[in-house]
C-alpha positions as CSV (number, residue, x, y, z in Angstrom):
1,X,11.3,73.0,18.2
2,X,12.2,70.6,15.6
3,X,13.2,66.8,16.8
4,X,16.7,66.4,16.0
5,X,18.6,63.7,18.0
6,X,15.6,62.2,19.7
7,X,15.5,60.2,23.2
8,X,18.7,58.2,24.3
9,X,18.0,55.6,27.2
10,X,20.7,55.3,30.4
11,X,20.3,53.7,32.8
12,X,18.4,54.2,36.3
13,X,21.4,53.2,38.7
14,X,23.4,55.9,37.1
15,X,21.6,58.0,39.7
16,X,20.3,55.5,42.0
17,X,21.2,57.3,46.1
18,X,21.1,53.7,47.1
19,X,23.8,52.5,45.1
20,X,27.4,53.3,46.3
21,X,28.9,53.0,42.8
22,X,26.2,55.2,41.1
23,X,28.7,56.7,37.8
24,X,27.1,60.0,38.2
25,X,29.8,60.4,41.3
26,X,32.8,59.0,39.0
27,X,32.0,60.9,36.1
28,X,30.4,64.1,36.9
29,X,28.9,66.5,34.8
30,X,31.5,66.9,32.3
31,X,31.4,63.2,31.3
32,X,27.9,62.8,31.4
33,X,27.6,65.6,28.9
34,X,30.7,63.8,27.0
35,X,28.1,60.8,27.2
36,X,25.1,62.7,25.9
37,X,27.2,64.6,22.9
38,X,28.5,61.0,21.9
39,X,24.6,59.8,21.8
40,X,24.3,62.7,19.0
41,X,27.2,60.3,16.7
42,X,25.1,57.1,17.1
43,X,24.9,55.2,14.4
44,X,23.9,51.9,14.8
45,X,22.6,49.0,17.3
46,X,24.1,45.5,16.9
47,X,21.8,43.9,19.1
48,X,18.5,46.2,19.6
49,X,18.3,48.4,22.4
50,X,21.3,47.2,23.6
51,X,25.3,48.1,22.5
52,X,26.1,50.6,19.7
53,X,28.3,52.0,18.4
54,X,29.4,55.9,18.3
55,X,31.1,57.6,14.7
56,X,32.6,61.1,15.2
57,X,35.6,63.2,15.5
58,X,37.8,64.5,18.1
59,X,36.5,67.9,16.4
60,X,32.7,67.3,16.6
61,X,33.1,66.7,20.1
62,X,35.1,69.6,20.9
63,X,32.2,71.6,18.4
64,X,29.2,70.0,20.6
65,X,30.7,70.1,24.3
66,X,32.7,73.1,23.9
67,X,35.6,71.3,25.8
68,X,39.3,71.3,24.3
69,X,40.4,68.3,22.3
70,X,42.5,67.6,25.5
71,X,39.3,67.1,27.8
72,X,37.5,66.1,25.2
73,X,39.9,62.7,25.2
74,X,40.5,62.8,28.6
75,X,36.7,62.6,29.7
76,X,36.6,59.8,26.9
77,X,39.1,58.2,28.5
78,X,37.3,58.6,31.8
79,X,34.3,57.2,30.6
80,X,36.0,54.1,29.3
81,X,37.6,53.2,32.7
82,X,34.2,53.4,34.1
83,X,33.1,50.7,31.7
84,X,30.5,52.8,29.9
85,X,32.3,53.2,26.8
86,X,34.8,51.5,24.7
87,X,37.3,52.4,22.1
88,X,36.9,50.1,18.9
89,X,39.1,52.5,16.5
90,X,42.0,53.5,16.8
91,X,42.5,50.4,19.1
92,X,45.4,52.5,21.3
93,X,44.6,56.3,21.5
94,X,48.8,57.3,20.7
95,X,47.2,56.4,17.1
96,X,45.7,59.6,17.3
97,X,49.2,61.3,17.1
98,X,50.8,61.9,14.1
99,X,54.3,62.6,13.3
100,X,54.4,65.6,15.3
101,X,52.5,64.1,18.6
102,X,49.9,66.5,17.8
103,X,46.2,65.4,18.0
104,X,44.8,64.0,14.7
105,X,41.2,65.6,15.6
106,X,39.7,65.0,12.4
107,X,40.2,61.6,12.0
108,X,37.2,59.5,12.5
109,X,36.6,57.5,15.6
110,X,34.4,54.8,16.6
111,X,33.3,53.9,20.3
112,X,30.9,51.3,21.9
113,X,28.4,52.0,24.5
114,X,28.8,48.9,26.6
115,X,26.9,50.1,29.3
116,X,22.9,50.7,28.3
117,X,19.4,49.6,29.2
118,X,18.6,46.0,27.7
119,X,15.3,46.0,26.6
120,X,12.5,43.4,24.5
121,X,10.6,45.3,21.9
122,X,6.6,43.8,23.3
123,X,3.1,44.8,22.0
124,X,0.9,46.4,24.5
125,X,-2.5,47.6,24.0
126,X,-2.2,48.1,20.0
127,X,1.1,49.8,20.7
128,X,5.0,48.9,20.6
129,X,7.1,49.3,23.9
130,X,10.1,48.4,26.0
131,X,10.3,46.3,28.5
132,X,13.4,45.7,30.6
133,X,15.4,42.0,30.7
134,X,16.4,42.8,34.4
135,X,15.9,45.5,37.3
136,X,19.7,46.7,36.4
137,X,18.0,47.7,33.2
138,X,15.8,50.5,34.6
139,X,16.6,53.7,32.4
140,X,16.0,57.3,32.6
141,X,14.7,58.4,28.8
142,X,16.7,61.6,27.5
143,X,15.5,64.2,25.1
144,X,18.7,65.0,23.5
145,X,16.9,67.8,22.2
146,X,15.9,69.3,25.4
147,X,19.2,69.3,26.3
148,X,19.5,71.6,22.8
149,X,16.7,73.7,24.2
150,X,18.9,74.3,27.6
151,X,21.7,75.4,25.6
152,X,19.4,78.2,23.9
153,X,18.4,79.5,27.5
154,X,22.7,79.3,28.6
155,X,22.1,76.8,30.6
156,X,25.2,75.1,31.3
157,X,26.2,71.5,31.2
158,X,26.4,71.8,35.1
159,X,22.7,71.5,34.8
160,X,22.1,67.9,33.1
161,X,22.8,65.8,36.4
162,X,19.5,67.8,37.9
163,X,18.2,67.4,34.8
164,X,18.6,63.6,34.7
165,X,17.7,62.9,38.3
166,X,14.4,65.2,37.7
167,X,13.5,62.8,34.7
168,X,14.3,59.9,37.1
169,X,12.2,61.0,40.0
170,X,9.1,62.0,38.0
171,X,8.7,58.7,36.0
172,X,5.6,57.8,38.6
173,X,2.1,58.3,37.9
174,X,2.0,61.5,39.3
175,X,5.2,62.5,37.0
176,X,6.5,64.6,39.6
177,X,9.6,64.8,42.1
178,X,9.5,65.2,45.7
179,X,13.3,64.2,46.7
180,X,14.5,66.8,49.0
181,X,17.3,69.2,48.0
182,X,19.3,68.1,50.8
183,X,18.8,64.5,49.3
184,X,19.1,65.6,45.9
185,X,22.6,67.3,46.7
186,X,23.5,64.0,48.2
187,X,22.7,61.8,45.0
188,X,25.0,63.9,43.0
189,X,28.0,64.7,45.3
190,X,26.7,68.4,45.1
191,X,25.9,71.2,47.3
192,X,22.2,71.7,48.6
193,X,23.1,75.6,48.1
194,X,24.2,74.7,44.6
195,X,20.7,72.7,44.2
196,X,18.7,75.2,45.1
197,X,20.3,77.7,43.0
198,X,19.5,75.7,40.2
199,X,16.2,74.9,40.7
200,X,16.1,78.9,40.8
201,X,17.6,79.1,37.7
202,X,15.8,76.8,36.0
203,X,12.3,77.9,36.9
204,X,13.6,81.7,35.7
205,X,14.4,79.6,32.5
206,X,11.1,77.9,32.1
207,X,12.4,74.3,31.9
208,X,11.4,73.2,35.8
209,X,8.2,74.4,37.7
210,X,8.3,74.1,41.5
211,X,5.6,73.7,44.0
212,X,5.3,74.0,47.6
213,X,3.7,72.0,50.3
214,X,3.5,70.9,53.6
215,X,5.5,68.4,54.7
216,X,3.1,67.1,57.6
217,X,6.3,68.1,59.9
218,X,5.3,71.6,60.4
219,X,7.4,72.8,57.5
220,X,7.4,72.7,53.7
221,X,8.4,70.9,51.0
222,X,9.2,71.0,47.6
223,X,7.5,69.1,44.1
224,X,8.6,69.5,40.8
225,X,7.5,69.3,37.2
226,X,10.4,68.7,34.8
227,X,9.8,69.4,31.4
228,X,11.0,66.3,29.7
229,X,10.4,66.2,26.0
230,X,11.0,68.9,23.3
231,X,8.1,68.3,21.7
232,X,6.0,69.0,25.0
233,X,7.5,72.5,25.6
234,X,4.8,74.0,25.0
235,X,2.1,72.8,26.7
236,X,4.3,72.8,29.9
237,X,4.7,76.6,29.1
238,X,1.1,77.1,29.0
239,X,0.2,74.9,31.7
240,X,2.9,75.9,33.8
241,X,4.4,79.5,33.0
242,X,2.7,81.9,35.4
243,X,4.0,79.9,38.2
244,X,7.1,79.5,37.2
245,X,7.3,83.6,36.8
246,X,5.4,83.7,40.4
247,X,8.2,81.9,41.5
248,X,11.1,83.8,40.3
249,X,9.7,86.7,41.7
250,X,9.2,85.8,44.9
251,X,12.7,84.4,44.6
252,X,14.3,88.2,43.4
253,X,12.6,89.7,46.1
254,X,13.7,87.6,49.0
255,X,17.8,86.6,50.5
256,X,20.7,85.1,48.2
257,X,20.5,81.8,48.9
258,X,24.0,81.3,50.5
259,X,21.9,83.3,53.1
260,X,19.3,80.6,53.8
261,X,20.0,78.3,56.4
262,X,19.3,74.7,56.3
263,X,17.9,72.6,58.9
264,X,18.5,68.8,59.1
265,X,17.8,66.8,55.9
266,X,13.7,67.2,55.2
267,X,14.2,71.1,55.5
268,X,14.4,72.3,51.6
269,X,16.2,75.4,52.5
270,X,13.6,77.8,52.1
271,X,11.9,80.5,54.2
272,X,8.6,81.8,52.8
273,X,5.1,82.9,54.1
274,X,1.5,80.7,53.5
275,X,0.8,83.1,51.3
276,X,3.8,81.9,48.9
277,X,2.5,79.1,48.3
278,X,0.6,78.1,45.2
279,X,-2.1,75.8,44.2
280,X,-0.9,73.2,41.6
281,X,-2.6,72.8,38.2
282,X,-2.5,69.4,37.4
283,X,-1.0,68.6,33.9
284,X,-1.1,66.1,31.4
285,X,2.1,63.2,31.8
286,X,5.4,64.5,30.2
287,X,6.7,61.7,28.4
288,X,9.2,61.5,26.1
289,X,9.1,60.7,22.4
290,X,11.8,59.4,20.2
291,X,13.0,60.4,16.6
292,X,10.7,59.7,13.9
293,X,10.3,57.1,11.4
294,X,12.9,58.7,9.1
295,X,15.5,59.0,11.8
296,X,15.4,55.4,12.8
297,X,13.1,55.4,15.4
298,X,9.4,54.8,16.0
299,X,7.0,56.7,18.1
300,X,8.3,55.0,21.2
301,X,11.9,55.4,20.8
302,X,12.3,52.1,19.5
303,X,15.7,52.1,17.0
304,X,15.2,50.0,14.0
């Protein structure tokens, strides 16, 4: 799949369970899509890797989130009370009415991202990176065109929190997640049914691969892969598409998960034999590229 947007950096404590203000709880899934279709408008960095600035339309966001032009300014108006954003024209958003008090949806529109990663640009080994200026400037890399690729399979934008917090977890060595579902469920002010259901749906999908293994408690547990970078899906198809199916089988042929009982918060909600379980094949890391040269970015994602 062709590289279109590239990787967009946000930060860690977005989805940090520690922290009690984590904006994943404030903004939900609507305005961190709202986020990541305004990250498809950026034009420009005045400082690099820190603010810049968004150019679009009331229209292009209604075209790219699929949300009326109503949401669409109410979710921007969400995510400017949450300091993430901020409006730099029109300076009062009744400037957006005309004569009529209808919506002016095609006049342009600039916002600030006020809330990013801060990084140095630092040579290591022969080759350009970031490095963050504090801890607060921990950031989860996003393939905006993953996020294309989930739209292609119909998965919703209910799906990029999970997404996100995958990406999050999986930044170790190891580039897998073992959080819990109950704990996962917890970090996003969701369900553990809904969770699970996900996690479902996205190994049907072929954008997740789960594992299983015990949990030294007598019980199981469950590890991810997250498929992470466009330009990477298919290698994590090869690597990783028999299990996936194994798994979605298995899944079809067993209870609806609002049938499966949880029990206290290391239980991962599921109810399946030894012989379910399947040896992991160890893959190459999952990292995410940016946009090329032409785009504005280098190899690492740096903008220029």
């Amino acid at each position: 799949m062709e590289k279109l947007y590239g990787s967009v950096k946000i930060k860690s404590s977005w989805f940090d369970q520690k922290n009690k203000k984590r904006k994943i709880l404030d903004i939900g899934y609507k305005g961190l899509n709202m986020y990541l279709t305004l990250c498809k408008y950026r034009l420009k960095r005045e400082n690099l890797n820190e603010e810049f600035l968004f150019y679009t339309t009331i229209t292009e966001l209604r075209h790219e989130s699929g949300y009326s032009a109503d949401e669409t300014i109410e979710l921007l108006k969400l995510l400017i009370r949450k300091k993430i954003i901020k409006l730099e024209k029109p300076t009062r958003w009744d400037r957006l009415k005309d004569e009529k008090k209808e919506t002016k949806v095609k006049e342009l529109i600039v916002l600030r991202a006020i809330d990013v990663p801060q990084t140095v640009s630092v040579m290591k080994e022969g080759q350009r990176v970031d490095e963050i200026k504090s801890a607060d400037d921990l950031w989860i890399s996003v393939d905006l065109d993953m996020l294309e690729l989930y739209k292609g399979k119909k998965l919703s934008d209910k799906y990029l929190p999970l997404h996100c917090l995958m990406s999050k977890l999986s930044n170790g060595l190891e580039q897998k997640a073992f959080m819990t579902i109950t704990k996962m469920a917890a970090t996003l002010g969701s369900h553990q049914d809904t969770i699970h259901k996900y996690i479902k749906v996205m190994n049907e999908k072929n954008v997740l691969c789960s594992f299983y293994r015990n949990n030294g408690k007598g019980g199981k547990k469950l590890e991810h892969k997250i498929c992470k970078s466009v330009m990477k899906y298919e290698d994590f198809l090869k690597i990783n598409k028999e299990t996936m199916n194994r798994n979605t089988q298995r899944w079809n042929s067993k209870e609806d998960v609002e049938e499966i009982e949880f029990i206290g918060e290391d239980d991962d909600g599921l109810d399946f034999e030894e012989e379910d379980f399947e040896d992991e094949q160890e893959s190459e890391d999952f990292n995410i590229s940016g946009m090329t040269l032409e785009h504005g970015y280098d190899e690492q994602g740096i903008y220029h």
